[in-house]
Structure formats: structure tokens, C-alpha cells
N, C-alpha and C positions, 0 to 999 in steps of 0.2 A: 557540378557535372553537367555537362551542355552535347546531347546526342540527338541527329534530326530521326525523325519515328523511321525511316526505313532502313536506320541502324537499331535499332530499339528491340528487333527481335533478335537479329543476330547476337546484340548484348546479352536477352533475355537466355536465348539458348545455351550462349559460356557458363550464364551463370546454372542451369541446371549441372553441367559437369563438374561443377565448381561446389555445388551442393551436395552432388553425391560423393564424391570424394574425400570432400575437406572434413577434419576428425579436428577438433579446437588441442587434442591429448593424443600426442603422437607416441605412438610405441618404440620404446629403447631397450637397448640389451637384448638383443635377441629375440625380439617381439614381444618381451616382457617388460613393461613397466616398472618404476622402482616402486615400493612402497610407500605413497604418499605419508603418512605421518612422520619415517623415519627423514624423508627425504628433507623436511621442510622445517625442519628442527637447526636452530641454532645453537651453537653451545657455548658460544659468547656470550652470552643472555643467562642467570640462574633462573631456573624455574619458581624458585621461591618468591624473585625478585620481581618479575614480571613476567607470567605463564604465557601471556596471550602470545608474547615475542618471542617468548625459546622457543615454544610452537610452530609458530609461520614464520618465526622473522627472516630465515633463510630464504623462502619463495618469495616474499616484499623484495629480498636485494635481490632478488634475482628477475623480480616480475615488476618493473614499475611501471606507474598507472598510465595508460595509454592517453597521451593527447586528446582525444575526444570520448572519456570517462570520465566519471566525477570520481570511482575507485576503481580496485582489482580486486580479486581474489575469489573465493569459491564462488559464488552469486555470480562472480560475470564468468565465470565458467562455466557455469551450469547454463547461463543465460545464453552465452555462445554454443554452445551444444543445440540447445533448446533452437534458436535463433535461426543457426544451419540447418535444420530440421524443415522449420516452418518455410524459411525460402525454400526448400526443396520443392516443401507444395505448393508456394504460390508462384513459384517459376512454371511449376510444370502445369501448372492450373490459367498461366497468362497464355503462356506458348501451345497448350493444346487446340488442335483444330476441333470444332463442331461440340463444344461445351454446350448440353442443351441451355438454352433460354431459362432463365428462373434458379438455374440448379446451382449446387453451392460451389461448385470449382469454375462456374461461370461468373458468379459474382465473387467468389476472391480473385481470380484471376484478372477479371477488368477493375478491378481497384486498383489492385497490386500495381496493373499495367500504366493507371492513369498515374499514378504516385510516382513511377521511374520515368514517366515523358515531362522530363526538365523542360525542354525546348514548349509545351505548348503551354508550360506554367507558368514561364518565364516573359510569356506571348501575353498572356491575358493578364497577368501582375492579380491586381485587387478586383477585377473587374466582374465578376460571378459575383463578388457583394456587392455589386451597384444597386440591386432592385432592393437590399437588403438597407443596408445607408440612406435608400432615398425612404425607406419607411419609417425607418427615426426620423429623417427631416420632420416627414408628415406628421409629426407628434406636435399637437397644439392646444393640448391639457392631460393634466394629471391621468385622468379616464382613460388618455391616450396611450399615457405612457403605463399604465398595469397590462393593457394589452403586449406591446411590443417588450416590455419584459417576459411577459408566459412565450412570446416566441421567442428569445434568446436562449431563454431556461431549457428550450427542445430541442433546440439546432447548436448550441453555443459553448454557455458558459452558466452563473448563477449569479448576473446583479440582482443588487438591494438585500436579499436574504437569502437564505437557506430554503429550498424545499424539494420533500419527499413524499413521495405513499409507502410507508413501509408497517412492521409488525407494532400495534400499542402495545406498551412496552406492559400496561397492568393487565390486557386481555390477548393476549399471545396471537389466537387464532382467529383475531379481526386486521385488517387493515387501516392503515389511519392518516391522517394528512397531519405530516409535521412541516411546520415552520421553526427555522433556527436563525441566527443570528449568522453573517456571512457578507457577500457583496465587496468585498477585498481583493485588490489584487498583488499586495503582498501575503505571505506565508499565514501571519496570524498579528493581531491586536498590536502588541511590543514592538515589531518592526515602527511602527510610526511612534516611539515612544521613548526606546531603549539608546542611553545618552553616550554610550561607549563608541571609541574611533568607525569599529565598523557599521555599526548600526546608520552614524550618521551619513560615512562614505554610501551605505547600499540606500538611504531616502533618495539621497545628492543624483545616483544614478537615473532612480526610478523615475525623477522628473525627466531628464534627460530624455529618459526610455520613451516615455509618454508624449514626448517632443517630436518625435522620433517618426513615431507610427501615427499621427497627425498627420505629420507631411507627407506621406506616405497616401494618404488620405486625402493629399490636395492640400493642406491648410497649406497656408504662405509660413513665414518663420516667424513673425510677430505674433499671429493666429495660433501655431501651436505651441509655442509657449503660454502662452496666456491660458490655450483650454487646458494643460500640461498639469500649470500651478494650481488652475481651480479644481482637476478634479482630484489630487497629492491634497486641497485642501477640504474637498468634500468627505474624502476616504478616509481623515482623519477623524473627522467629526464622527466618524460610523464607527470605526476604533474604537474612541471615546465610550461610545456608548456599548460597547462588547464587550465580557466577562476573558479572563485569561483563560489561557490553551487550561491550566489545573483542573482550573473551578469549572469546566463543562464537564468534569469526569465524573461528576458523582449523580447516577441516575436520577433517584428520589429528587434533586433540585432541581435538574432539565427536566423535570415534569411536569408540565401545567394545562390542564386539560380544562378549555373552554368552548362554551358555545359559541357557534363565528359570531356572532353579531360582535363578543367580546374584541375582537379583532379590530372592531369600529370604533370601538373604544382607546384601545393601546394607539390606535393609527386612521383616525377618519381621513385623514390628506391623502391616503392612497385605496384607490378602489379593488377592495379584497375579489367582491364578487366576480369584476368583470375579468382579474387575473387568474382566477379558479375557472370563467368559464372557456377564456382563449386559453385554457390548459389542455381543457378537454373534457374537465371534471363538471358534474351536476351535480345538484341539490346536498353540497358540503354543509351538515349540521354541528359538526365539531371539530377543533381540531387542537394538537396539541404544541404548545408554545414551549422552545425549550430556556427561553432568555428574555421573559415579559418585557423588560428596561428596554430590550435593545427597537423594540419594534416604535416604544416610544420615545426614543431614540433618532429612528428612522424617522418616524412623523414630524420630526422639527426640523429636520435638513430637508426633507421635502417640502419646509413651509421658507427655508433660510436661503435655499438655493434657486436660481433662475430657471427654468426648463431650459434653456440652451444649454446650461452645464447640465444638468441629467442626461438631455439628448448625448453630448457628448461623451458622457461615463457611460452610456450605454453602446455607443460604436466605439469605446477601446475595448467593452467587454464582449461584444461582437467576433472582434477582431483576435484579440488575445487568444481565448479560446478556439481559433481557426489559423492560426499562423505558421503551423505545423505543416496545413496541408496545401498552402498555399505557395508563392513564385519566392525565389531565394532572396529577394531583397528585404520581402516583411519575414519570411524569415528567418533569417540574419539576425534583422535589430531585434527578435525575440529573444534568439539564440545566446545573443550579446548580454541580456539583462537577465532573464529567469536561470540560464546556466553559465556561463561566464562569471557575472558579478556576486550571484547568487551561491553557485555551486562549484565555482573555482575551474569550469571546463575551458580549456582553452579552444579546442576545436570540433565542428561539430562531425558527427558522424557522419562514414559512407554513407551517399543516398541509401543505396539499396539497404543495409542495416536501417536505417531510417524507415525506410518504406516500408520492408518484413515488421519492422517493430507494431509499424501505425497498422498496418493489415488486422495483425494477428489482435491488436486493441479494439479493432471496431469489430472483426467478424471472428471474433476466438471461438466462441461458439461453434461456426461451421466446419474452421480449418480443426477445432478440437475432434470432430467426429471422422477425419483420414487420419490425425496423430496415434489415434487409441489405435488404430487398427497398423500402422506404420511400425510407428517407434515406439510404441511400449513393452519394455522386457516382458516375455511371459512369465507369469505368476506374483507379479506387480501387487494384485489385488490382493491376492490371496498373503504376501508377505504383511503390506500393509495392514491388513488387517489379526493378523497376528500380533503382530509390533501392539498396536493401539488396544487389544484385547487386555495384553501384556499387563501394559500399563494402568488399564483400567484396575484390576484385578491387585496390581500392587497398591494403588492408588484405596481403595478399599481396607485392604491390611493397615494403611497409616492410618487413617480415621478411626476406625477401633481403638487403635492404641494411642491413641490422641489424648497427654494427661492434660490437656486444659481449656477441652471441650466436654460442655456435662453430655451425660447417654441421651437427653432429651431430643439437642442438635446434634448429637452421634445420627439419631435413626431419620431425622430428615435429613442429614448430609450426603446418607450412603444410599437413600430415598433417591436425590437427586442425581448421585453418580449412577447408579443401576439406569436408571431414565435418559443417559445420553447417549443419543443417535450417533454412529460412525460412519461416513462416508467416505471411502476412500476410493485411488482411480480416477473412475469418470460416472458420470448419472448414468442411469438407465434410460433416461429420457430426455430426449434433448428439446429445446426451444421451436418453436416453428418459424421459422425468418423467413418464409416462405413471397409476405406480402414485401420486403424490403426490395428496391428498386435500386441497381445497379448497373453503371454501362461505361461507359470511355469517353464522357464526355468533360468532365469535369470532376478532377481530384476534390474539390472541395465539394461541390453539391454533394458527390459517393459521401464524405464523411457527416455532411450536414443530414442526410438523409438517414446515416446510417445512426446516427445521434437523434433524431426524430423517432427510427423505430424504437430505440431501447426506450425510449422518453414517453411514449406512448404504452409500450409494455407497458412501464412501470403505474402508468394515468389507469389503465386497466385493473389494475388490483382492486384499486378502489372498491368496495361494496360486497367484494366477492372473500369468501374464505381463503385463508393462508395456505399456499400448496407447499408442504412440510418436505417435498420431495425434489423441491427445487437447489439449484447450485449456484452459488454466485462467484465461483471460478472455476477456469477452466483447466481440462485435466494436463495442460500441456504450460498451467502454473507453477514455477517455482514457488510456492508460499501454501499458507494453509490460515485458515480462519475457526474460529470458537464463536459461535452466534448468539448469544444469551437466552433470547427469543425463542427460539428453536430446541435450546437445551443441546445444539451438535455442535459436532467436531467435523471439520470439511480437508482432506486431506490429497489434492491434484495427483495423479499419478506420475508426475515429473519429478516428486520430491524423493523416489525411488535412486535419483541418478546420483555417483558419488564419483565426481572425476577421478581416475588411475583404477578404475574397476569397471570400463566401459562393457557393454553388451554380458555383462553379469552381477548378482548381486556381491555385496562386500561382507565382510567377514560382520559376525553380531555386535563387536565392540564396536566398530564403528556404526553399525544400521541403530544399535540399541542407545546410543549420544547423538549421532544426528538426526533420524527421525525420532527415537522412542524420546530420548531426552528435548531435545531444542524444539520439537513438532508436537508428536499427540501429549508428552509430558508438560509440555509448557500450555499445549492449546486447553486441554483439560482445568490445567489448576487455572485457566482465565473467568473459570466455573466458578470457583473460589476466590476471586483475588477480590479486591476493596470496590469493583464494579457486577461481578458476574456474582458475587455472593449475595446479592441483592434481589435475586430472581431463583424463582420454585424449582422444584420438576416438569412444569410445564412450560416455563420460560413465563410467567407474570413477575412482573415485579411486585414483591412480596418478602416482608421483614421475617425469615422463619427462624433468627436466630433467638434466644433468649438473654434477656440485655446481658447478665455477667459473660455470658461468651463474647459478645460483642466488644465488652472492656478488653478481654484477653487478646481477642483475634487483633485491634488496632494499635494496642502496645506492641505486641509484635510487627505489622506493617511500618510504625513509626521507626521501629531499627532500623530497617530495609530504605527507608525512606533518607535516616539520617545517613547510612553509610552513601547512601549514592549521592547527597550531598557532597560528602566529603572529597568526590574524583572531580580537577579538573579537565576537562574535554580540552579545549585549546584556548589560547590567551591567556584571560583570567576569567573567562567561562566555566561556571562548573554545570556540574548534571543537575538538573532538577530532580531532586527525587520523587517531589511531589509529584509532577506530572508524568514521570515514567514510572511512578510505583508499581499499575498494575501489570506493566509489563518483568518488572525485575522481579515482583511476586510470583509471577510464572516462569522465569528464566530460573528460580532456584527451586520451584517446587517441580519445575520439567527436568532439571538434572538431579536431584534425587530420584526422583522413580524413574527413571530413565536408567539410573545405576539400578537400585532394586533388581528391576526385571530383568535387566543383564547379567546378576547375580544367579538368576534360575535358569540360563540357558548353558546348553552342555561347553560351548566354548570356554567361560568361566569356572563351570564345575571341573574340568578337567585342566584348570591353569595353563590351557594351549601358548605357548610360544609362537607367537607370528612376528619374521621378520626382526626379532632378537627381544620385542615387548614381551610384559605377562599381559596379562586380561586388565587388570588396574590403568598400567598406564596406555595403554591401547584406548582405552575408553577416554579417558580426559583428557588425552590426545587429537582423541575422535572427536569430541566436542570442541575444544576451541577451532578444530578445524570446521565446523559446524558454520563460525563466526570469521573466518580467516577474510579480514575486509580490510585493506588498508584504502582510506579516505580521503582525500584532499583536506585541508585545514577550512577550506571555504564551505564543501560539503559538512563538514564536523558543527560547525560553527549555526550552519543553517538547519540541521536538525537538532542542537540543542534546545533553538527558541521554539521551534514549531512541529517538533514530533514527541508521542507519547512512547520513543524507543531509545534508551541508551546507543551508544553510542557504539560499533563491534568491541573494542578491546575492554568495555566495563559487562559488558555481557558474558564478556569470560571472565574476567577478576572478579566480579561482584560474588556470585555465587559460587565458584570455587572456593573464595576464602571464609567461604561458611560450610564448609563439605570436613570432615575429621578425616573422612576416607581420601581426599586427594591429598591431603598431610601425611597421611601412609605412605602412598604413592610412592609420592618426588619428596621423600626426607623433608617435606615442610619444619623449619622449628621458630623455635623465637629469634627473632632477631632479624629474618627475614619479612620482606615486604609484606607480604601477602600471609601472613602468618597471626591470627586474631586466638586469645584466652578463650576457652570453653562457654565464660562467662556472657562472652560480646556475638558469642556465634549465633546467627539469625535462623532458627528454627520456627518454621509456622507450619507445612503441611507433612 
């Protein structure tokens, strides 16, 4: 999209008409809507056979994936609801006259603004990282280089490793400096590993890619191939030495808490000190290691490699991480490898979708505090917390009557559920972004900067106690997070929206499966599952179980683990179970109590008839639309090796086909797909 600035506002101005207007869920019939569950049902499809299809399959043939998505279905409608929204504010926050200086619709709006002036990003190309580039040049020893990594880490992206100040996972209400294993710029470890047609097609590209944004960079063609291969052969090496996506799940073993000097040890070749001090950090005494191997790991490729190739690993990680905000040509050739070959997207999004997205990522914070007050249904909070009460309270009935947990781990189970915090909505309190510097000068510095402050927040923690009252999403999130640490549950006030029931809530079957079920039921049992049951009432990690429960509780996760084995995702891909266990552990312990509670509200009690459903099938109707994602095969494929979450259509089959009550439902019997013996059915919470 190529407009000169003094078309730029008139553009800007359409687009606020465009914003206030535009509904993603247009009303029919008569200003009524149909009933999204009945509407989206196929009846080609047996429910026994495949729910997740006779479900949504109707709106898949009706809704296919738009050219520049990696899917469709409820998430990007909520997303586009959500999306329309947020433009609305950052149009009307570009285009206002006399935004005081400092204020926050003066800094979303000159971002917003700098991110829609294609013509002056297109003018400058790479050239705002020039001062950035020639400081890698200036790298002329190792010492050098722990520096110019701590500023990559602030403005960028995360070579060489992983780091954080976040909660110590054994003392909750301190702060603590983790090092993790990382510095990758594919997905995770397997990509440089994994011998199947695509595995090898997406390395083939990646050089490519890496070819690409060199020249881009100035290298001649001989030049960036060559730095392409070395650093495809550097990243390997770092691979090499990194544990799979499984093996980082289990607390207790990413725990290793050393004094720094130990640091010196795993890795004298790189200067810990001087990268803790170009952080920001001082007098770091310990810190906790989640992947010892890898760091000495790290230490041999830092002795086996030339500093020209680090220099160079470090201006693609530079770069990578900034290509977003930068002129269409880098990127493009981003575009082309992380979602095209990766994620199967053929085309990229409208700028302005682009742009709203990047906005609302760096300053969610600000634009969150016009959303609360804009677009959030009234009594949002107060439903929300109902819902999550709900569940708590059923959630407690099952651990009592748990026969194969002793009373011992009964009283500190129900110990720790009583103990967890619900937030829902928005904070009370917002962030101070006060000191962040924003203006029209450059798309990329606004996000560099804007990446500096959060980086700096976070360098802040440091030494000071855990502020318990903090949010790490915003309320104008579609998602929701369970934090170990913390012992809460964090529930955005956007999770409220259920398209085909716009500017009102929906009936309980469906709020008590989408939120009560897929959200506080699933965030909850994340308390419980094969990682969160590792950690107290105060969020320490701490073993409080008694070894025979322990036996109990992992035979049962081992079920959960084999059955997700058993689904192929696409090719001959199957699901790991391992590595998504703890999410399928919460996907079947959040549709139980999620049913539960909607057993005690008077919708259910009174066998309401909505739109020809009882309460039964409303509800498990309500849930697979919860998940109603249809994916590209590329996107499928790329969350199998590097995400800890099944895949949408096993997130509905998995745990339905251990429910007795969705067999009532839809006449489940033998014979059909989805239909498992009493014997096989996966009971744990």
C-alpha cells in the first residue's frame, strides 16, 4: 500500500467511518441473527463420528480461510470484532488535533500513524538500523559481544539464550534472573533435526530466507550465502545442545539455582557480568539456570565459531525481530519464510490490520484503558466472576469426592484451590508508560523504544518484591492465563464476547462451555495438571503430594498422554502427548466442571429449549464452538513440533470422548468413532 502523507489523513479519517460502522457479524432476518450453534451444524457428519465437524463443519464450507490467515473461525472473529475496535481508537487517536504531548492517545496515535506512512518506510528501507549494524560491526571480542547482545535483548529479539527477571519458582514473592536455553530462530530444537519431506523443505527455505535478509543488508550474493550457511550451521550446533519442547515441561528439572560465578563455569567464553551490566542489572548474586547442558553448549560454539559469524547471527537477530515495523521489502522476505512456508499464509495482511495489530502489541496497555471504558459490555465483570466462582466451588465438590486421592492431599488440594486469586475484566491499576517516548518520526525506533521500555520494566523487578496485583494481559485479550507462581487465574474482559450474541450476554449453555468450560475450568485445573501441581498455595514449587497419590495421579495423566498420542494432526504427524499433556489435562478437567456448574444454573434446572436444543446439547455444542478453528495444514503441522496445545479439532474429541454425559447427549454408542468402554475413559479431576 503506497500513499504520500498528505493523502494519509484523509485515508486515516475513512478509516474512522469505517471503524464505527463495520460489525465483522452482520444481522439477518429481521435484525435477528440465527442461532450460531444450530446454524453451524452439519448433518453430513455423525456426531459420534467426528463432533468437532458436525459442529462447525457447516461454517468451514461456508467460511474459508482468507488469504492472508493461517485459520478462521471463532478466534478470528472475536479477533476482528476485537481489531475493529482497537482501530477505532487508534484512528481516532492519529487523526485528533492537539493530543496533549506525553498522553496516551498521543502516543497511540503517532505510532499508529508512523506504521500507516508506507511512502516514508519505504523511503528509509533498513536505514534507522544503520547506527544499530555499525555497532555489531564494532564488535572486536567476545566482551564485545555480551554487550551488543544485552542490547538486542531490549530493543530486538533474544540471541544466544533465553533471559528473564521473573517470580523464583521455590520463593514466589522474590524476583529472580533466569537464564534458559534459546537464541533460535526457527520454532524449536527438531526443526534443524526432524528427517520428514517437510522438515527438510522448511531448513532448505530458511537458508534461503537468511540469504535473503543479508542482501538486504548490502551483502553481495556470494557474501550472503556464505554468512546464510554459517549461521543454519551455527543454530544447529545450539539445537544440538537444547532439551526438546517435552523435557522443558517439568518444573523441578528447569530448576537449577546457582550462584553467578557458577555461570563462569558452564560458559567462561562469554562475559556474564558485563551482559547483566549493559542490561541494566547490578550486583546479580544468583541466578536460576533452566538447561545447565545448554549454556555449556553455548560455550563451545562461542570457542568454534569466528566472531564475524556471531557478529552476523546477531544482525539477522536484530533484524528478524524488527521486520515487521520496518519498509515492505524486509518485510516481505519475512513474511515469506515465518508465515508463508511456516504457516501456510499465502498473503499478508491489509497494512492497517497490520498496523492496529502492532499498535495494540506494543501499547495494549494504554489503548486497554479507552477499551474498558468504550467496548466492554456492562456487567462483564461481574458475569465473569460468577462464571469463575462457579467453577471454583464445583471444582472443590470433585476433590472431596476424589476415590484415589488420600484425605491427607485432599486438605492441601482444597488448601490451594481456596488460595486462588481471580481476576477478571481489567486491573485496577494500570502500568505507568508515562516515561515511554513516542513521535512520527520513525516506525521502527516507536517500536524499538517501545521494546526498551517493557525491557526495562521488566530489568526493574529485579530486587524488589512481587507486585501480586499485577496483569500480564490486556483486557481487550482474547485469552486467559493460570500463573503458577501467583496461584491466579487472569481472565481479559474480551473473553466475554461470543459472536451472534453481539452487545449482549448469551444464554449460560454456552457462557458456562466457553468461558466456565475452555477458560476458568481449564485455567484452574492448569493448578493441577503434571506442571501447576508442583507448586503450593503460595505458588513455591513444592512437592505436597504424598508419593502413593503421586503414583495415582501420573497413571492417570499417562492415559490422557496415550490417547493424544493416538490422533494424527496432518501427514503422518501425530499429536504429542507428551508435550501437550498439560494442556489436555486442563481441556478435560475444564469441560467437566464447566458442565458441573451449568448443571446448577436455572437454565439447566428448568430444561430451557433454546432454538430447538435441550441444556445438554447446547452445552457441547457451546464448547466445540469454544474451539471452532479450521487451520491450514502448514499452520497444523507447525504447531505440532513447537506448541504445548493440541491442535482445535483434538481439543474437542479428546475430552468429549471421555465425558459419559456427552454420550447421553448425541446417542454416543459403540461402534462409533468417538465412543471409548467405561474401562478406557480418562478420569483425573
Amino acid at each position: 500500500m503506497l500513499m504520500s502523507k498528505s493523502f494519509l489523513y484523509l485515508f486515516l479519517a475513512v478509516l474512522v467511518a469505517t471503524a464505527v460502522s463495520c460489525n465483522p457479524q452482520t444481522e439477518k432476518n429481521g435484525g435477528k441473527s440465527p442461532d450460531p450453534l444450530v446454524s453451524h451444524i452439519d448433518s453430513t457428519v455423525k456426531p459420534g463420528d467426528d463432533f468437532f465437524l458436525f459442529a462447525n463443519g457447516k461454517w468451514f464450507k461456508e467460511h474459508p480461510i482468507p488469504a492472508s490467515e493461517q485459520s478462521n473461525g471463532l478466534w478470528q472473529l472475536i479477533q476482528d470484532t476485537i481489531n475493529s475496535q482497537v482501530k477505532n481508537i487508534c484512528v481516532s487517536a492519529s487523526t485528533s488535533a492537539g493530543n496533549p504531548a506525553g498522553s496516551n492517545k498521543q502516543k497511540i496515535g503517532d505510532f499508529f500513524f508512523t506504521g500507516m506512512d508506507s511512502v516514508s518506510l519505504n523511503k528509509t528501507g533498513i536505514s534507522p538500523l544503520k547506527s544499530d549494524l555499525g555497532r555489531i560491526d564494532g564488535v572486536k571480542t567476545l566482551q564485545d559481544l555480551a554487550v551488543v547482545a544485552a542490547y538486542i535483548h531490549s530493543v530486538s529479539g533474544s540471541p544466544l539464550c533465553s533471559f528473564e527477571i521473573r517470580q523464583d519458582d521455590r520463593i514466589s514473592s522474590k524476583n529472580a534472573v533466569f537464564i534458559s536455553q534459546g537464541g533460535l530462530s526457527l520454532p524449536n530444537r527438531d526443526y534443524y533435526f526432524d528427517k520428514d519431506a517437510r522438515a527438510v523443505m522448511i531448513r532448505g527455505k530458511f537458508v534461503d530466507h537468511l540469504a535473503g535478509m543479508f542482501k538486504i543488508m548490502g551483502y553481495a550474493d556470494a557474501g550472503s550465502k556464505q554468512a546464510a550457511s554459517k549461521i543454519m550451521e551455527l543454530e544447529t550446533a545450539l539445537a544440538a545442545g537444547s532439551r526438546k519442547l517435552a523435557d522443558t515441561r517439568d518444573p523441578l528439572k528447569n530448576y537449577n539455582k546457582f550462584p553467578v560465578a557458577r555461570l563462569k563455569e558452564l560458559a567462561p567464553g562469554f562475559d556474564w557480568m558485563r551482559f547483566f551490566e549493559s542490561a541494566g542489572l547490578q550486583k546479580v548474586d544468583t541466578v536460576i539456570v533452566g538447561q545447565p547442558e545448554f549454556l555449556t553448549a553455548l560455550n563451545s560454539q562461542l570457542k568454534a565459531f569466528p566472531l564475524d559469524v556471531w557478529k552476523n547471527y546477531l544482525k539477522f537477530h536484530l533484524i528478524r525481530g524488527l521486520a515487521r515495523y520496518m519498509d515492505d521489502k524486509t518485510y516481505l522476505e519475512s513474511f515469506s519464510f515465518y508465515s508463508t512456508t511456516l504457516r501456510g499464509i499465502p498473503e499478508p495482511k491489509p497494512r492497517w490490520k497490520r498496523v492496529v495489530e502492532q499498535t495494540n502489541g506494543s501499547l495494549g496497555e494504554l489503548i486497554g484503558q479507552i477499551y474498558v471504558d468504550e467496548y466492554l459490555p456492562k456487567g462483564t465483570k461481574e458475569k465473569l466472576q460468577e462464571i469463575g466462582n462457579s467453577i471454583k466451588t464445583v471444582y472443590a465438590e470433585r476433590i472431596k469426592s476424589l476415590d484415589w486421592m488420600s484425605e491427607t492431599t485432599k486438605v492441601k488440594a482444597l488448601k490451594k484451590l481456596d488460595a486462588v486469586i481471580i481476576k477478571v475484566g481489567y486491573p485496577d491499576k494500570w502500568k505507568d508508560m508515562s516515561a515511554l517516548q513516542i513521535d512520527r518520526s520513525s516506525y521502527v525506533r516507536n517500536a524499538m523504544n517501545t521494546n526498551k521500555w517493557w525491557f526495562g520494566y521488566m530489568i526493574a523487578k529485579y530486587g524488589k518484591p512481587v507486585d501480586r496485583t499485577e496483569w500480564d494481559m490486556e483486557p481487550q485479550t482474547y485469552n486467559a492465563y493460570y500463573n503458577p507462581s501467583n496461584n491466579e487465574i487472569v481472565v481479559p474482559g474480551s473473553n466475554i464476547i461470543v459472536p451472534g450474541f453481539e452487545r449482549k450476554l448469551a444464554d449460560d449453555a454456552i457462557l458456562y462451555s466457553v468461558i466456565g468450560g475452555s477458560t476458568f475450568g481449564h485455567e484452574i485445573t492448569h493448578g493441577f495438571d503434571d506442571q501447576g501441581s508442583k507448586y503450593d498455595e503460595k505458588g513455591n514449587l513444592f512437592n505436597w503430594w504424598i508419593p502413593s497419590d503421586s503414583v495415582q495421579f501420573y497413571a492417570k495423566t499417562k492415559m490422557i498422554v496415550n490417547q493424544f498420542n493416538g490422533f494424527i494432526a496432518v501427514d503422518s504427524l501425530h499429536v504429542n502427548g507428551d508435550q501437550t499433556q498439560g494442556e489436555n489435562i486442563a481441556d478435560l478437567g475444564g469441560i467437566v466442571m464447566g458442565y458441573e456448574a451449568f448443571e446448577k444454573t436455572s437454565q439447566y434446572k428448568n430444561q430451557e429449549i433454546i432454538a430447538g436444543l435441550n441444556p445438554d446439547r447446547r452445552f457441547f455444542l457451546g464448547y466445540a464452538l469454544a474451539w471452532m478453528i479450521n487451520d491450514r495444514p502448514e499452520g497444523i503441522a507447525n504447531q505440532v513440533r513447537s506448541d504445548v496445545h493440541s491442535p482445535a479439532k483434538f481439543r474437542v474429541l479428546g475430552p468429549l470422548a471421555n465425558m459419559p454425559e456427552f454420550f447421553n447427549a448425541f446417542g454416543i454408542k459403540k461402534g462409533d468413532a468417538m465412543w471409548k468402554p467405561a474401562n478406557q475413559l480418562v478420569k483425573i479431576w
